[in-house]
FIDREN-213640 format. One record per residue (C-alpha): residue number from 1; residue in one letter; chain; x, y, z. Coordinates in pm, whole numbers, plus 50000, padded with zeros to 5 digits. Each point is the difference from the previous one (the first is absolute). Layout:
<atoms>
<NUM,'A','A',<X,Y,Z>>
...
</atoms>
This chain:
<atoms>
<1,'X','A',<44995,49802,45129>>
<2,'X','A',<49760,50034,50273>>
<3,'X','A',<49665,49815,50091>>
<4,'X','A',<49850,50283,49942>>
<5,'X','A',<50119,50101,49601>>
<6,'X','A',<49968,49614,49926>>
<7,'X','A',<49637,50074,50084>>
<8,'X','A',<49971,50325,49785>>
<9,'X','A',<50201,49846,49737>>
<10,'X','A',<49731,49661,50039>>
<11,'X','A',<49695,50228,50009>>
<12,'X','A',<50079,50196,49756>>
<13,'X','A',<50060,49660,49728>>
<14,'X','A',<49681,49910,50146>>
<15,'X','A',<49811,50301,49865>>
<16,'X','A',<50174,49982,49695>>
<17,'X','A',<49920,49642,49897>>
<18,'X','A',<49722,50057,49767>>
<19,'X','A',<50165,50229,49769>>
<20,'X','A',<50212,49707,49846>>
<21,'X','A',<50167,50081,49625>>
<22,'X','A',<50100,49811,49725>>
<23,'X','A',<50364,50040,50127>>
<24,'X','A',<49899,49827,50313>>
<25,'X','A',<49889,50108,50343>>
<26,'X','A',<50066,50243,50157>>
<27,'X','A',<50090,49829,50357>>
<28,'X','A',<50278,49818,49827>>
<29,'X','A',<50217,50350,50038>>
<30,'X','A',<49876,49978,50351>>
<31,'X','A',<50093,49667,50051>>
<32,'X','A',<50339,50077,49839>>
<33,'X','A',<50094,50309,50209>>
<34,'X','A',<49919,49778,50295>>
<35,'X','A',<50197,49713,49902>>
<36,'X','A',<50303,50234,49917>>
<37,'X','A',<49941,50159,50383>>
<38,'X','A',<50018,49650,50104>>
<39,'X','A',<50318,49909,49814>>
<40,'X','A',<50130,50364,50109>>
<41,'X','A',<49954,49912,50379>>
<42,'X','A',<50186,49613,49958>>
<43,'X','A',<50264,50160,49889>>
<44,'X','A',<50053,50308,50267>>
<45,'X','A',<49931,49696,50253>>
<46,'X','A',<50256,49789,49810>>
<47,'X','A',<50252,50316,50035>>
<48,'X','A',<49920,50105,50355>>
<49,'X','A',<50043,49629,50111>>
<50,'X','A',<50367,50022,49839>>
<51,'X','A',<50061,50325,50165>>
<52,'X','A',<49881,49863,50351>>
<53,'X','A',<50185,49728,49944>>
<54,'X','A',<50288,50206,49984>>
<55,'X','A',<49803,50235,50331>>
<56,'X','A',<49970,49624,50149>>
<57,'X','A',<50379,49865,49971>>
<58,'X','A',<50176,50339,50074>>
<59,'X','A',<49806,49970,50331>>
<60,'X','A',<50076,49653,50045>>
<61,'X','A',<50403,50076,49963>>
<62,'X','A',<49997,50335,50204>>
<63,'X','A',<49793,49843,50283>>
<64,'X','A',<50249,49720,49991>>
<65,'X','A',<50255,50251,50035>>
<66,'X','A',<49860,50210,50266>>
<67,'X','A',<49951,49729,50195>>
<68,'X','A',<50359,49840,49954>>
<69,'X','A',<50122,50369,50105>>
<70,'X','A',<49795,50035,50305>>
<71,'X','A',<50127,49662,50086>>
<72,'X','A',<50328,50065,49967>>
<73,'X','A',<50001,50330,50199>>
<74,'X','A',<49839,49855,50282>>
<75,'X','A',<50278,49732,50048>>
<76,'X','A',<50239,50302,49975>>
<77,'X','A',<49804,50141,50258>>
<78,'X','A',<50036,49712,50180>>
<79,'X','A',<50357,50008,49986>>
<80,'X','A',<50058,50345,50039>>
<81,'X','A',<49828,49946,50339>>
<82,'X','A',<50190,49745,50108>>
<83,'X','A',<50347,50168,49890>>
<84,'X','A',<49863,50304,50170>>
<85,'X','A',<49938,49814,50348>>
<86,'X','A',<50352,49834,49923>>
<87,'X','A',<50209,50359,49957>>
<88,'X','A',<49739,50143,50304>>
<89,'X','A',<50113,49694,50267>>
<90,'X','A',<50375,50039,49824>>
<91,'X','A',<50007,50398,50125>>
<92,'X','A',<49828,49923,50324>>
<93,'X','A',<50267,49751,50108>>
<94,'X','A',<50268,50189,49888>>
<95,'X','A',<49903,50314,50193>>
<96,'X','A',<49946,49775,50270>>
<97,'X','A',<50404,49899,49960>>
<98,'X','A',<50108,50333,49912>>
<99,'X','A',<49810,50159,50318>>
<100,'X','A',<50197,49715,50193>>
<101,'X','A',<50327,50069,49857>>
<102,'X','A',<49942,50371,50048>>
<103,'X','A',<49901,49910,50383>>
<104,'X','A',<50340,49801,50047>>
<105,'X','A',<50235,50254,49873>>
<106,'X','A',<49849,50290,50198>>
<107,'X','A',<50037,49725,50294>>
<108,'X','A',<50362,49948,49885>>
<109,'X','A',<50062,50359,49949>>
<110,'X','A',<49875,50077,50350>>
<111,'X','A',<50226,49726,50173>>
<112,'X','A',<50311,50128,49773>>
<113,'X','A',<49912,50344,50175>>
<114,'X','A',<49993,49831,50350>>
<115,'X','A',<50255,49863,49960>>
<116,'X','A',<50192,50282,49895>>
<117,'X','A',<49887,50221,50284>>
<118,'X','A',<50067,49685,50255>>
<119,'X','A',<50335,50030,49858>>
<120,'X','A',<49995,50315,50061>>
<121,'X','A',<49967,49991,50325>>
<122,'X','A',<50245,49737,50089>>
<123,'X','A',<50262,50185,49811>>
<124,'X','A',<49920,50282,50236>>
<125,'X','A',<50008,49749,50288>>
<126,'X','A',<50324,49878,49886>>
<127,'X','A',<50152,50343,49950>>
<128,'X','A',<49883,50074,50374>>
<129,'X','A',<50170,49724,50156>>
<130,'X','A',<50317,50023,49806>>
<131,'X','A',<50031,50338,50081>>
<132,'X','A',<49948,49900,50362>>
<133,'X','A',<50220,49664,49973>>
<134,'X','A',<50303,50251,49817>>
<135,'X','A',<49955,50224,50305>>
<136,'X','A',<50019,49767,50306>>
<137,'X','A',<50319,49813,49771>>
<138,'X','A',<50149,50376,49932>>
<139,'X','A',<49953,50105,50413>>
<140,'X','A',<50116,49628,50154>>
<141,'X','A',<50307,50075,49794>>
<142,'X','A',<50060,50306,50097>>
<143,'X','A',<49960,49915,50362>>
<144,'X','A',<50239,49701,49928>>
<145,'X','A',<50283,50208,49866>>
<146,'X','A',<49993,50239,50295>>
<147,'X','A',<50032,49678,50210>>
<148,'X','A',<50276,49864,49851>>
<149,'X','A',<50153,50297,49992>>
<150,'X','A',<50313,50085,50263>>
<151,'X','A',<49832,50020,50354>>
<152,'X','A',<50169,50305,50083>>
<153,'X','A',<49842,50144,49713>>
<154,'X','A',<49674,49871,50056>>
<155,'X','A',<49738,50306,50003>>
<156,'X','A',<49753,49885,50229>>
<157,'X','A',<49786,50257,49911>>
<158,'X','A',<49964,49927,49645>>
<159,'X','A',<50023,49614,50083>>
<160,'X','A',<49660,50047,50209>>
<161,'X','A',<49844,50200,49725>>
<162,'X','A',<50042,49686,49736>>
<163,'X','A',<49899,49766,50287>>
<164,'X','A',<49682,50188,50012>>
<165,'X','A',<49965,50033,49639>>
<166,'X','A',<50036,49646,49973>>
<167,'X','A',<49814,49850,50310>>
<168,'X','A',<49688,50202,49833>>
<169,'X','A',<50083,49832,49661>>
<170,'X','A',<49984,49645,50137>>
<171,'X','A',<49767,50047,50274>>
<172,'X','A',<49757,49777,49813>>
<173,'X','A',<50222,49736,49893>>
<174,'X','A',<50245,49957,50258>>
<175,'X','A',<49982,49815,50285>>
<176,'X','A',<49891,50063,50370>>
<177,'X','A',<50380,49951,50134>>
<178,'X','A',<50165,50129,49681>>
<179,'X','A',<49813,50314,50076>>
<180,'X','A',<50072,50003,50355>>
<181,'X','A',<50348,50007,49952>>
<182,'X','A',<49997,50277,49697>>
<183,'X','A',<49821,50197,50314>>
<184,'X','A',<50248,49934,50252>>
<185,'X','A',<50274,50089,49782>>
<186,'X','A',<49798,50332,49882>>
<187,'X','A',<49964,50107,50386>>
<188,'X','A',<50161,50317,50046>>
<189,'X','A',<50231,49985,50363>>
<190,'X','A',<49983,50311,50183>>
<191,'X','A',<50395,50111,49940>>
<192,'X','A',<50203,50035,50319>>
<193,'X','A',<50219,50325,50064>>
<194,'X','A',<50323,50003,49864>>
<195,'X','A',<50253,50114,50260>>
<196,'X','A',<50309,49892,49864>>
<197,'X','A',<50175,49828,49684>>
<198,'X','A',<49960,49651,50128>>
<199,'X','A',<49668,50046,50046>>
<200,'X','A',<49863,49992,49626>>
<201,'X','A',<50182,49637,49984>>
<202,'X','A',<49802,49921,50298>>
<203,'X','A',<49706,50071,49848>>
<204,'X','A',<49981,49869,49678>>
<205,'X','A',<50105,49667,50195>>
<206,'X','A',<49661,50086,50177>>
<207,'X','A',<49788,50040,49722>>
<208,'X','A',<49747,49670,49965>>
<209,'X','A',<50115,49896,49705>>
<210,'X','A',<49941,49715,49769>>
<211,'X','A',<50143,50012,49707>>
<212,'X','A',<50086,49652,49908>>
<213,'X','A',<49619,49898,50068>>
<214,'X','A',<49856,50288,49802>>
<215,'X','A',<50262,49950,49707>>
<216,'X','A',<49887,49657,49998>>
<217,'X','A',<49626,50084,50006>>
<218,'X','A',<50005,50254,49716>>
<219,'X','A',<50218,49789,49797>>
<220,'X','A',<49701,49751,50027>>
<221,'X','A',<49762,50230,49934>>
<222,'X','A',<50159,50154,49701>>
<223,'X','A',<50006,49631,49836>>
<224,'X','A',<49666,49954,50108>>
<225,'X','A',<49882,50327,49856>>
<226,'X','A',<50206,49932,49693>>
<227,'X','A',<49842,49663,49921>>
<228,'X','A',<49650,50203,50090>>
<229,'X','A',<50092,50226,49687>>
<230,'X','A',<50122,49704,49787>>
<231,'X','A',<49687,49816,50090>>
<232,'X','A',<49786,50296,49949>>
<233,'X','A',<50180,50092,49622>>
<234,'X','A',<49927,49647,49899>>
<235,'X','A',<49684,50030,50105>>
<236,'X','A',<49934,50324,49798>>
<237,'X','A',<50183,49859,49650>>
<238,'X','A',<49775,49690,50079>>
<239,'X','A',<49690,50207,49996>>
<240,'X','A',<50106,50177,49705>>
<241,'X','A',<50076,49697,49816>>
<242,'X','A',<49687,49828,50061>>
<243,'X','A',<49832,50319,49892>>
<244,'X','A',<50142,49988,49688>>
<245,'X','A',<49923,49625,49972>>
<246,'X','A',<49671,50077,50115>>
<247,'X','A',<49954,50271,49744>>
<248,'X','A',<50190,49868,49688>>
<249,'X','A',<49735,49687,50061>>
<250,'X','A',<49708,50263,50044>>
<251,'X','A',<50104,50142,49643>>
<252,'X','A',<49959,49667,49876>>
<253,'X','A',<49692,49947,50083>>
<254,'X','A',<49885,50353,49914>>
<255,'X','A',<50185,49940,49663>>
<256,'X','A',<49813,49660,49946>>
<257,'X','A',<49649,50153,50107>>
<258,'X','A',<50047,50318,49756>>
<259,'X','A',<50086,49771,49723>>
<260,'X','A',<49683,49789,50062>>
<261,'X','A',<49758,50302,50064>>
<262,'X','A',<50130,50102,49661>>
<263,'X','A',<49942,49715,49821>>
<264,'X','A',<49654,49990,50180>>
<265,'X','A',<49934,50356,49894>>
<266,'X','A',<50056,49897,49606>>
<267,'X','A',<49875,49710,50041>>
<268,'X','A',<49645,50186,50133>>
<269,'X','A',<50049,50269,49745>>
<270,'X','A',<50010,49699,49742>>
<271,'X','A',<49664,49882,50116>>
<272,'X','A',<49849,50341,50020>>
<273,'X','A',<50093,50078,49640>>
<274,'X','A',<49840,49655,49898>>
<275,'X','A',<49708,50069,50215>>
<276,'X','A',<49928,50312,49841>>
<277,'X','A',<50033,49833,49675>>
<278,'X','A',<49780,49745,50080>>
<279,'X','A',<49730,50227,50135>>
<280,'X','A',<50017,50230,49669>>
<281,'X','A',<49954,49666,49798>>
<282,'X','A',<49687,49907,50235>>
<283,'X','A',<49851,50332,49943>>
<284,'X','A',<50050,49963,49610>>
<285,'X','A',<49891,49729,49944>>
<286,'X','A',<49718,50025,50244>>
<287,'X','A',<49939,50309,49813>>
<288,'X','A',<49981,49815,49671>>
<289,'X','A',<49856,49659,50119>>
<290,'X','A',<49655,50289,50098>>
<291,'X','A',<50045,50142,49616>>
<292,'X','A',<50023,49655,49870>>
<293,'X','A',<49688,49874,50257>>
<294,'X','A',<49757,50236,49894>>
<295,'X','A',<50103,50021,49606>>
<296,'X','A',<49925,49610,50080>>
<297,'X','A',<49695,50098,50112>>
<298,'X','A',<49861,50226,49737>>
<299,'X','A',<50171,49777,49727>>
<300,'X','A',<49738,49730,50164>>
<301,'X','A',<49695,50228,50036>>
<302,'X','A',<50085,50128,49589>>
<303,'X','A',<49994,49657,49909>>
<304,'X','A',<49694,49837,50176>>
<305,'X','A',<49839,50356,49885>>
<306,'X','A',<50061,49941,49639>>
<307,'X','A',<49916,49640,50014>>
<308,'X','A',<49650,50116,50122>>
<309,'X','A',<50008,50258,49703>>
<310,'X','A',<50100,49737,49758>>
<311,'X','A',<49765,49749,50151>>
<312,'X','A',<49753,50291,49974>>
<313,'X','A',<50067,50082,49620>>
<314,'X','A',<50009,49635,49885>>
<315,'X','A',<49667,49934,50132>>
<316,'X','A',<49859,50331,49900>>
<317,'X','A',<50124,49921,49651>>
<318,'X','A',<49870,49598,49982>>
<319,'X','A',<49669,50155,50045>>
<320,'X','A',<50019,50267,49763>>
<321,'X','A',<50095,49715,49750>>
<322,'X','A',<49748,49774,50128>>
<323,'X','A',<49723,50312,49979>>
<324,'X','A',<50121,50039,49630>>
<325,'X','A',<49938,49639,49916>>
<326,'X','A',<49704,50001,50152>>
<327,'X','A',<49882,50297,49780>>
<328,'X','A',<50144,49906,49697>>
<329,'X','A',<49844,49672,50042>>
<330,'X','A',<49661,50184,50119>>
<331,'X','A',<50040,50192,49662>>
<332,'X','A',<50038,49731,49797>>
<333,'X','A',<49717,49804,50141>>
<334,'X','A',<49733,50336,49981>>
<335,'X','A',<50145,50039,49655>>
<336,'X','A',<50034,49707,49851>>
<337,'X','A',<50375,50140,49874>>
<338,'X','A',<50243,49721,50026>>
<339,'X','A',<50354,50106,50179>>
<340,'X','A',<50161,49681,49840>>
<341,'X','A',<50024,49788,49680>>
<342,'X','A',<49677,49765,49956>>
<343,'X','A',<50085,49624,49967>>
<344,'X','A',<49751,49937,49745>>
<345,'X','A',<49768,50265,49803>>
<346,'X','A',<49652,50077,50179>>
<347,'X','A',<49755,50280,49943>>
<348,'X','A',<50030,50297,50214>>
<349,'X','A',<49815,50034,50343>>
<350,'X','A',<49762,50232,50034>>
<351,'X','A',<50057,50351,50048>>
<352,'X','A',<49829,50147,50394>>
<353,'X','A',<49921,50355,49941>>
<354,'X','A',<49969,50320,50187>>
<355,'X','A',<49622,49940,49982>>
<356,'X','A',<49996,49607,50161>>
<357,'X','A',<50181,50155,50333>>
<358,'X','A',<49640,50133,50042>>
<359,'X','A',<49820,49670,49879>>
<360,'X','A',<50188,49811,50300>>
<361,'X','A',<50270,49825,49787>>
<362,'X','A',<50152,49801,50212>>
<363,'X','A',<50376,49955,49913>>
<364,'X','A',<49993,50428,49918>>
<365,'X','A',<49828,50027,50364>>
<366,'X','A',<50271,49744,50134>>
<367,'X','A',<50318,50240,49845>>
<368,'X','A',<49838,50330,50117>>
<369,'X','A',<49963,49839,50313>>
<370,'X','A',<50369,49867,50037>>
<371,'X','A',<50069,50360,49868>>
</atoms>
């Protein structure tokens, strides 16, 4: 009940006090109503305090909860973050190893194909001078069979040939005197005319020539031509052996760098699966530590809003219950109308009526006043 209708419902005993009955006065049914409206508000106060009670510790418990949960998702953030920086500075030095292994077997591959082609070339060197060493062998034995063949079947025609043939082979090699005798042995002699049998004898007899010194040389060279071609064999299965060393230990290295750019590469691919992970968990839970923040929030501004509504009510409805007192006890006085028990018998007080408002009765003037 408002102010206001405790003061119509006040004013109006007031103008009714005169016309009293024998069943008694008419403001007691005032005086009643208003002490039931009195009762009537205790007890919806008594009940709304149980229910905000209830309002009060539900927001107590949920803003105890909210809280725990924002707490707890922003030391998973925290986490996340630094498991995030982990897997990031895991990948960047492991593409900084894989980029280096991938740098040292493009190196390797690149000296393995150097290699090969320097091979190449020095099989192509080798197959050169062999063919060269088997031809100045071939031709010094050639010229050393039509030496030691029967002088008076020597062909000196062919026997100059092969001394060319093998002066030009050993030009390079052979020395100033060995070549000067190949040339003086190689000199064609103007032949004399034959006049009769005897001459022929004469002149092979008169032919310069030296075959015990040029057997002797070629024999020399042969050997040293021969141990040339050993020499230069050895030196080719050499090569080829030490590229196949070189190689086989190349492999092994490639082998060994593969194997470790592989386990790099799952090892990364580890870290990049747990990164993404990790990332999808920080937006989450980012995602639900904002949902939980602002439900937080409003749970907060719900609660201090109906604690000012409550607050409100309770002191809107002390002083509609303090009003009612007031007027009941107003009434009572005006009227004379006792709202409890007497003690002891007494005679009744006076009765104020409509008429003594206008005579300046002071305790009607007083209630119409407070009214």
């Amino acid at each position: 009940m408002t102010r206001r209708s405790l003061g119509l419902v006040t004013l109006l005993a007031t103008i009714s006090v005169g016309t009293s009955t024998a069943s008694g006065h008419p403001v007691e049914g005032v005086i009643t109503l208003l002490q039931g409206l009195a009762k009537t508000a205790e007890a919806e106060g008594k009940e709304e305090e149980v229910l905000y009670s209830k309002f009060e510790h539900w927001c107590a418990t949920s803003i105890k909860t909210l809280a725990t949960t924002t707490a707890e998702e922003k030391a998973k953030l925290e986490t996340l973050a630094s498991q995030i920086a982990s897997y990031n500075k895991t990948i960047s030095v492991l593409d900084s190893e894989i980029g280096a292994l991938t740098d040292e077997l493009l190196t390797l591959s690149e000296e393995g194909s150097a290699a090969q082609k320097e091979r190449g070339a020095g099989a192509q060197l080798y197959s050169e001078e062999k063919a060269a060493l088997d031809d100045t062998i071939a031709a010094i034995k050639e010229a050393l069979q039509i030496l030691t063949t029967t002088k008076s079947k020597t062909d000196t025609g062919l026997l100059q040939q092969t001394l060319q043939k093998v002066t030009a082979l050993v030009r390079y090699k052979a020395t100033p005197s060995q070549l000067k005798l190949l040339q003086e042995v190689d000199e064609p002699k103007e032949r004399p005319d034959l006049k009769t049998e005897g001459d022929y004898d004469s002149h092979i007899k008169g032919y310069k020539f030296k075959s015990d010194s040029v057997v002797e040389l070629l024999k020399e060279l042969a050997l040293k031509f021969e141990d040339e071609l050993t020499a230069t064999n050895a030196a080719e299965t050499n090569a080829i052996n030490a590229l196949t060393l070189a190689s086989q230990a190349r492999a092994n290295v490639v082998t060994a760098k593969e194997e470790s750019r592989s386990a790099k590469n799952t090892e990364r691919t580890a870290a990049a699966e747990q990164l993404a992970t990790a990332e999808g968990n920080q937006a989450s839970t980012q995602a639900d530590l904002d949902t939980d923040s602002a439900s937080l929030s409003d749970t907060k501004s719900a609660c201090d809003l109906k604690k000012t509504e409550w607050e409100e009510r309770s002191k809107t409805r002390a002083g509609e219950i303090e009003a009612i007192e007031t007027a009941i006890s107003i009434l009572a006085k005006v009227t004379g109308v006792r709202t409890e028990a007497p003690g002891n018998p007494s005679l009744p007080t006076p009765v104020v009526s409509f008429l003594e408002l206008k005579k300046g009765n002071p305790a009607a003037l007083k209630a119409l006043h407070l009214l």
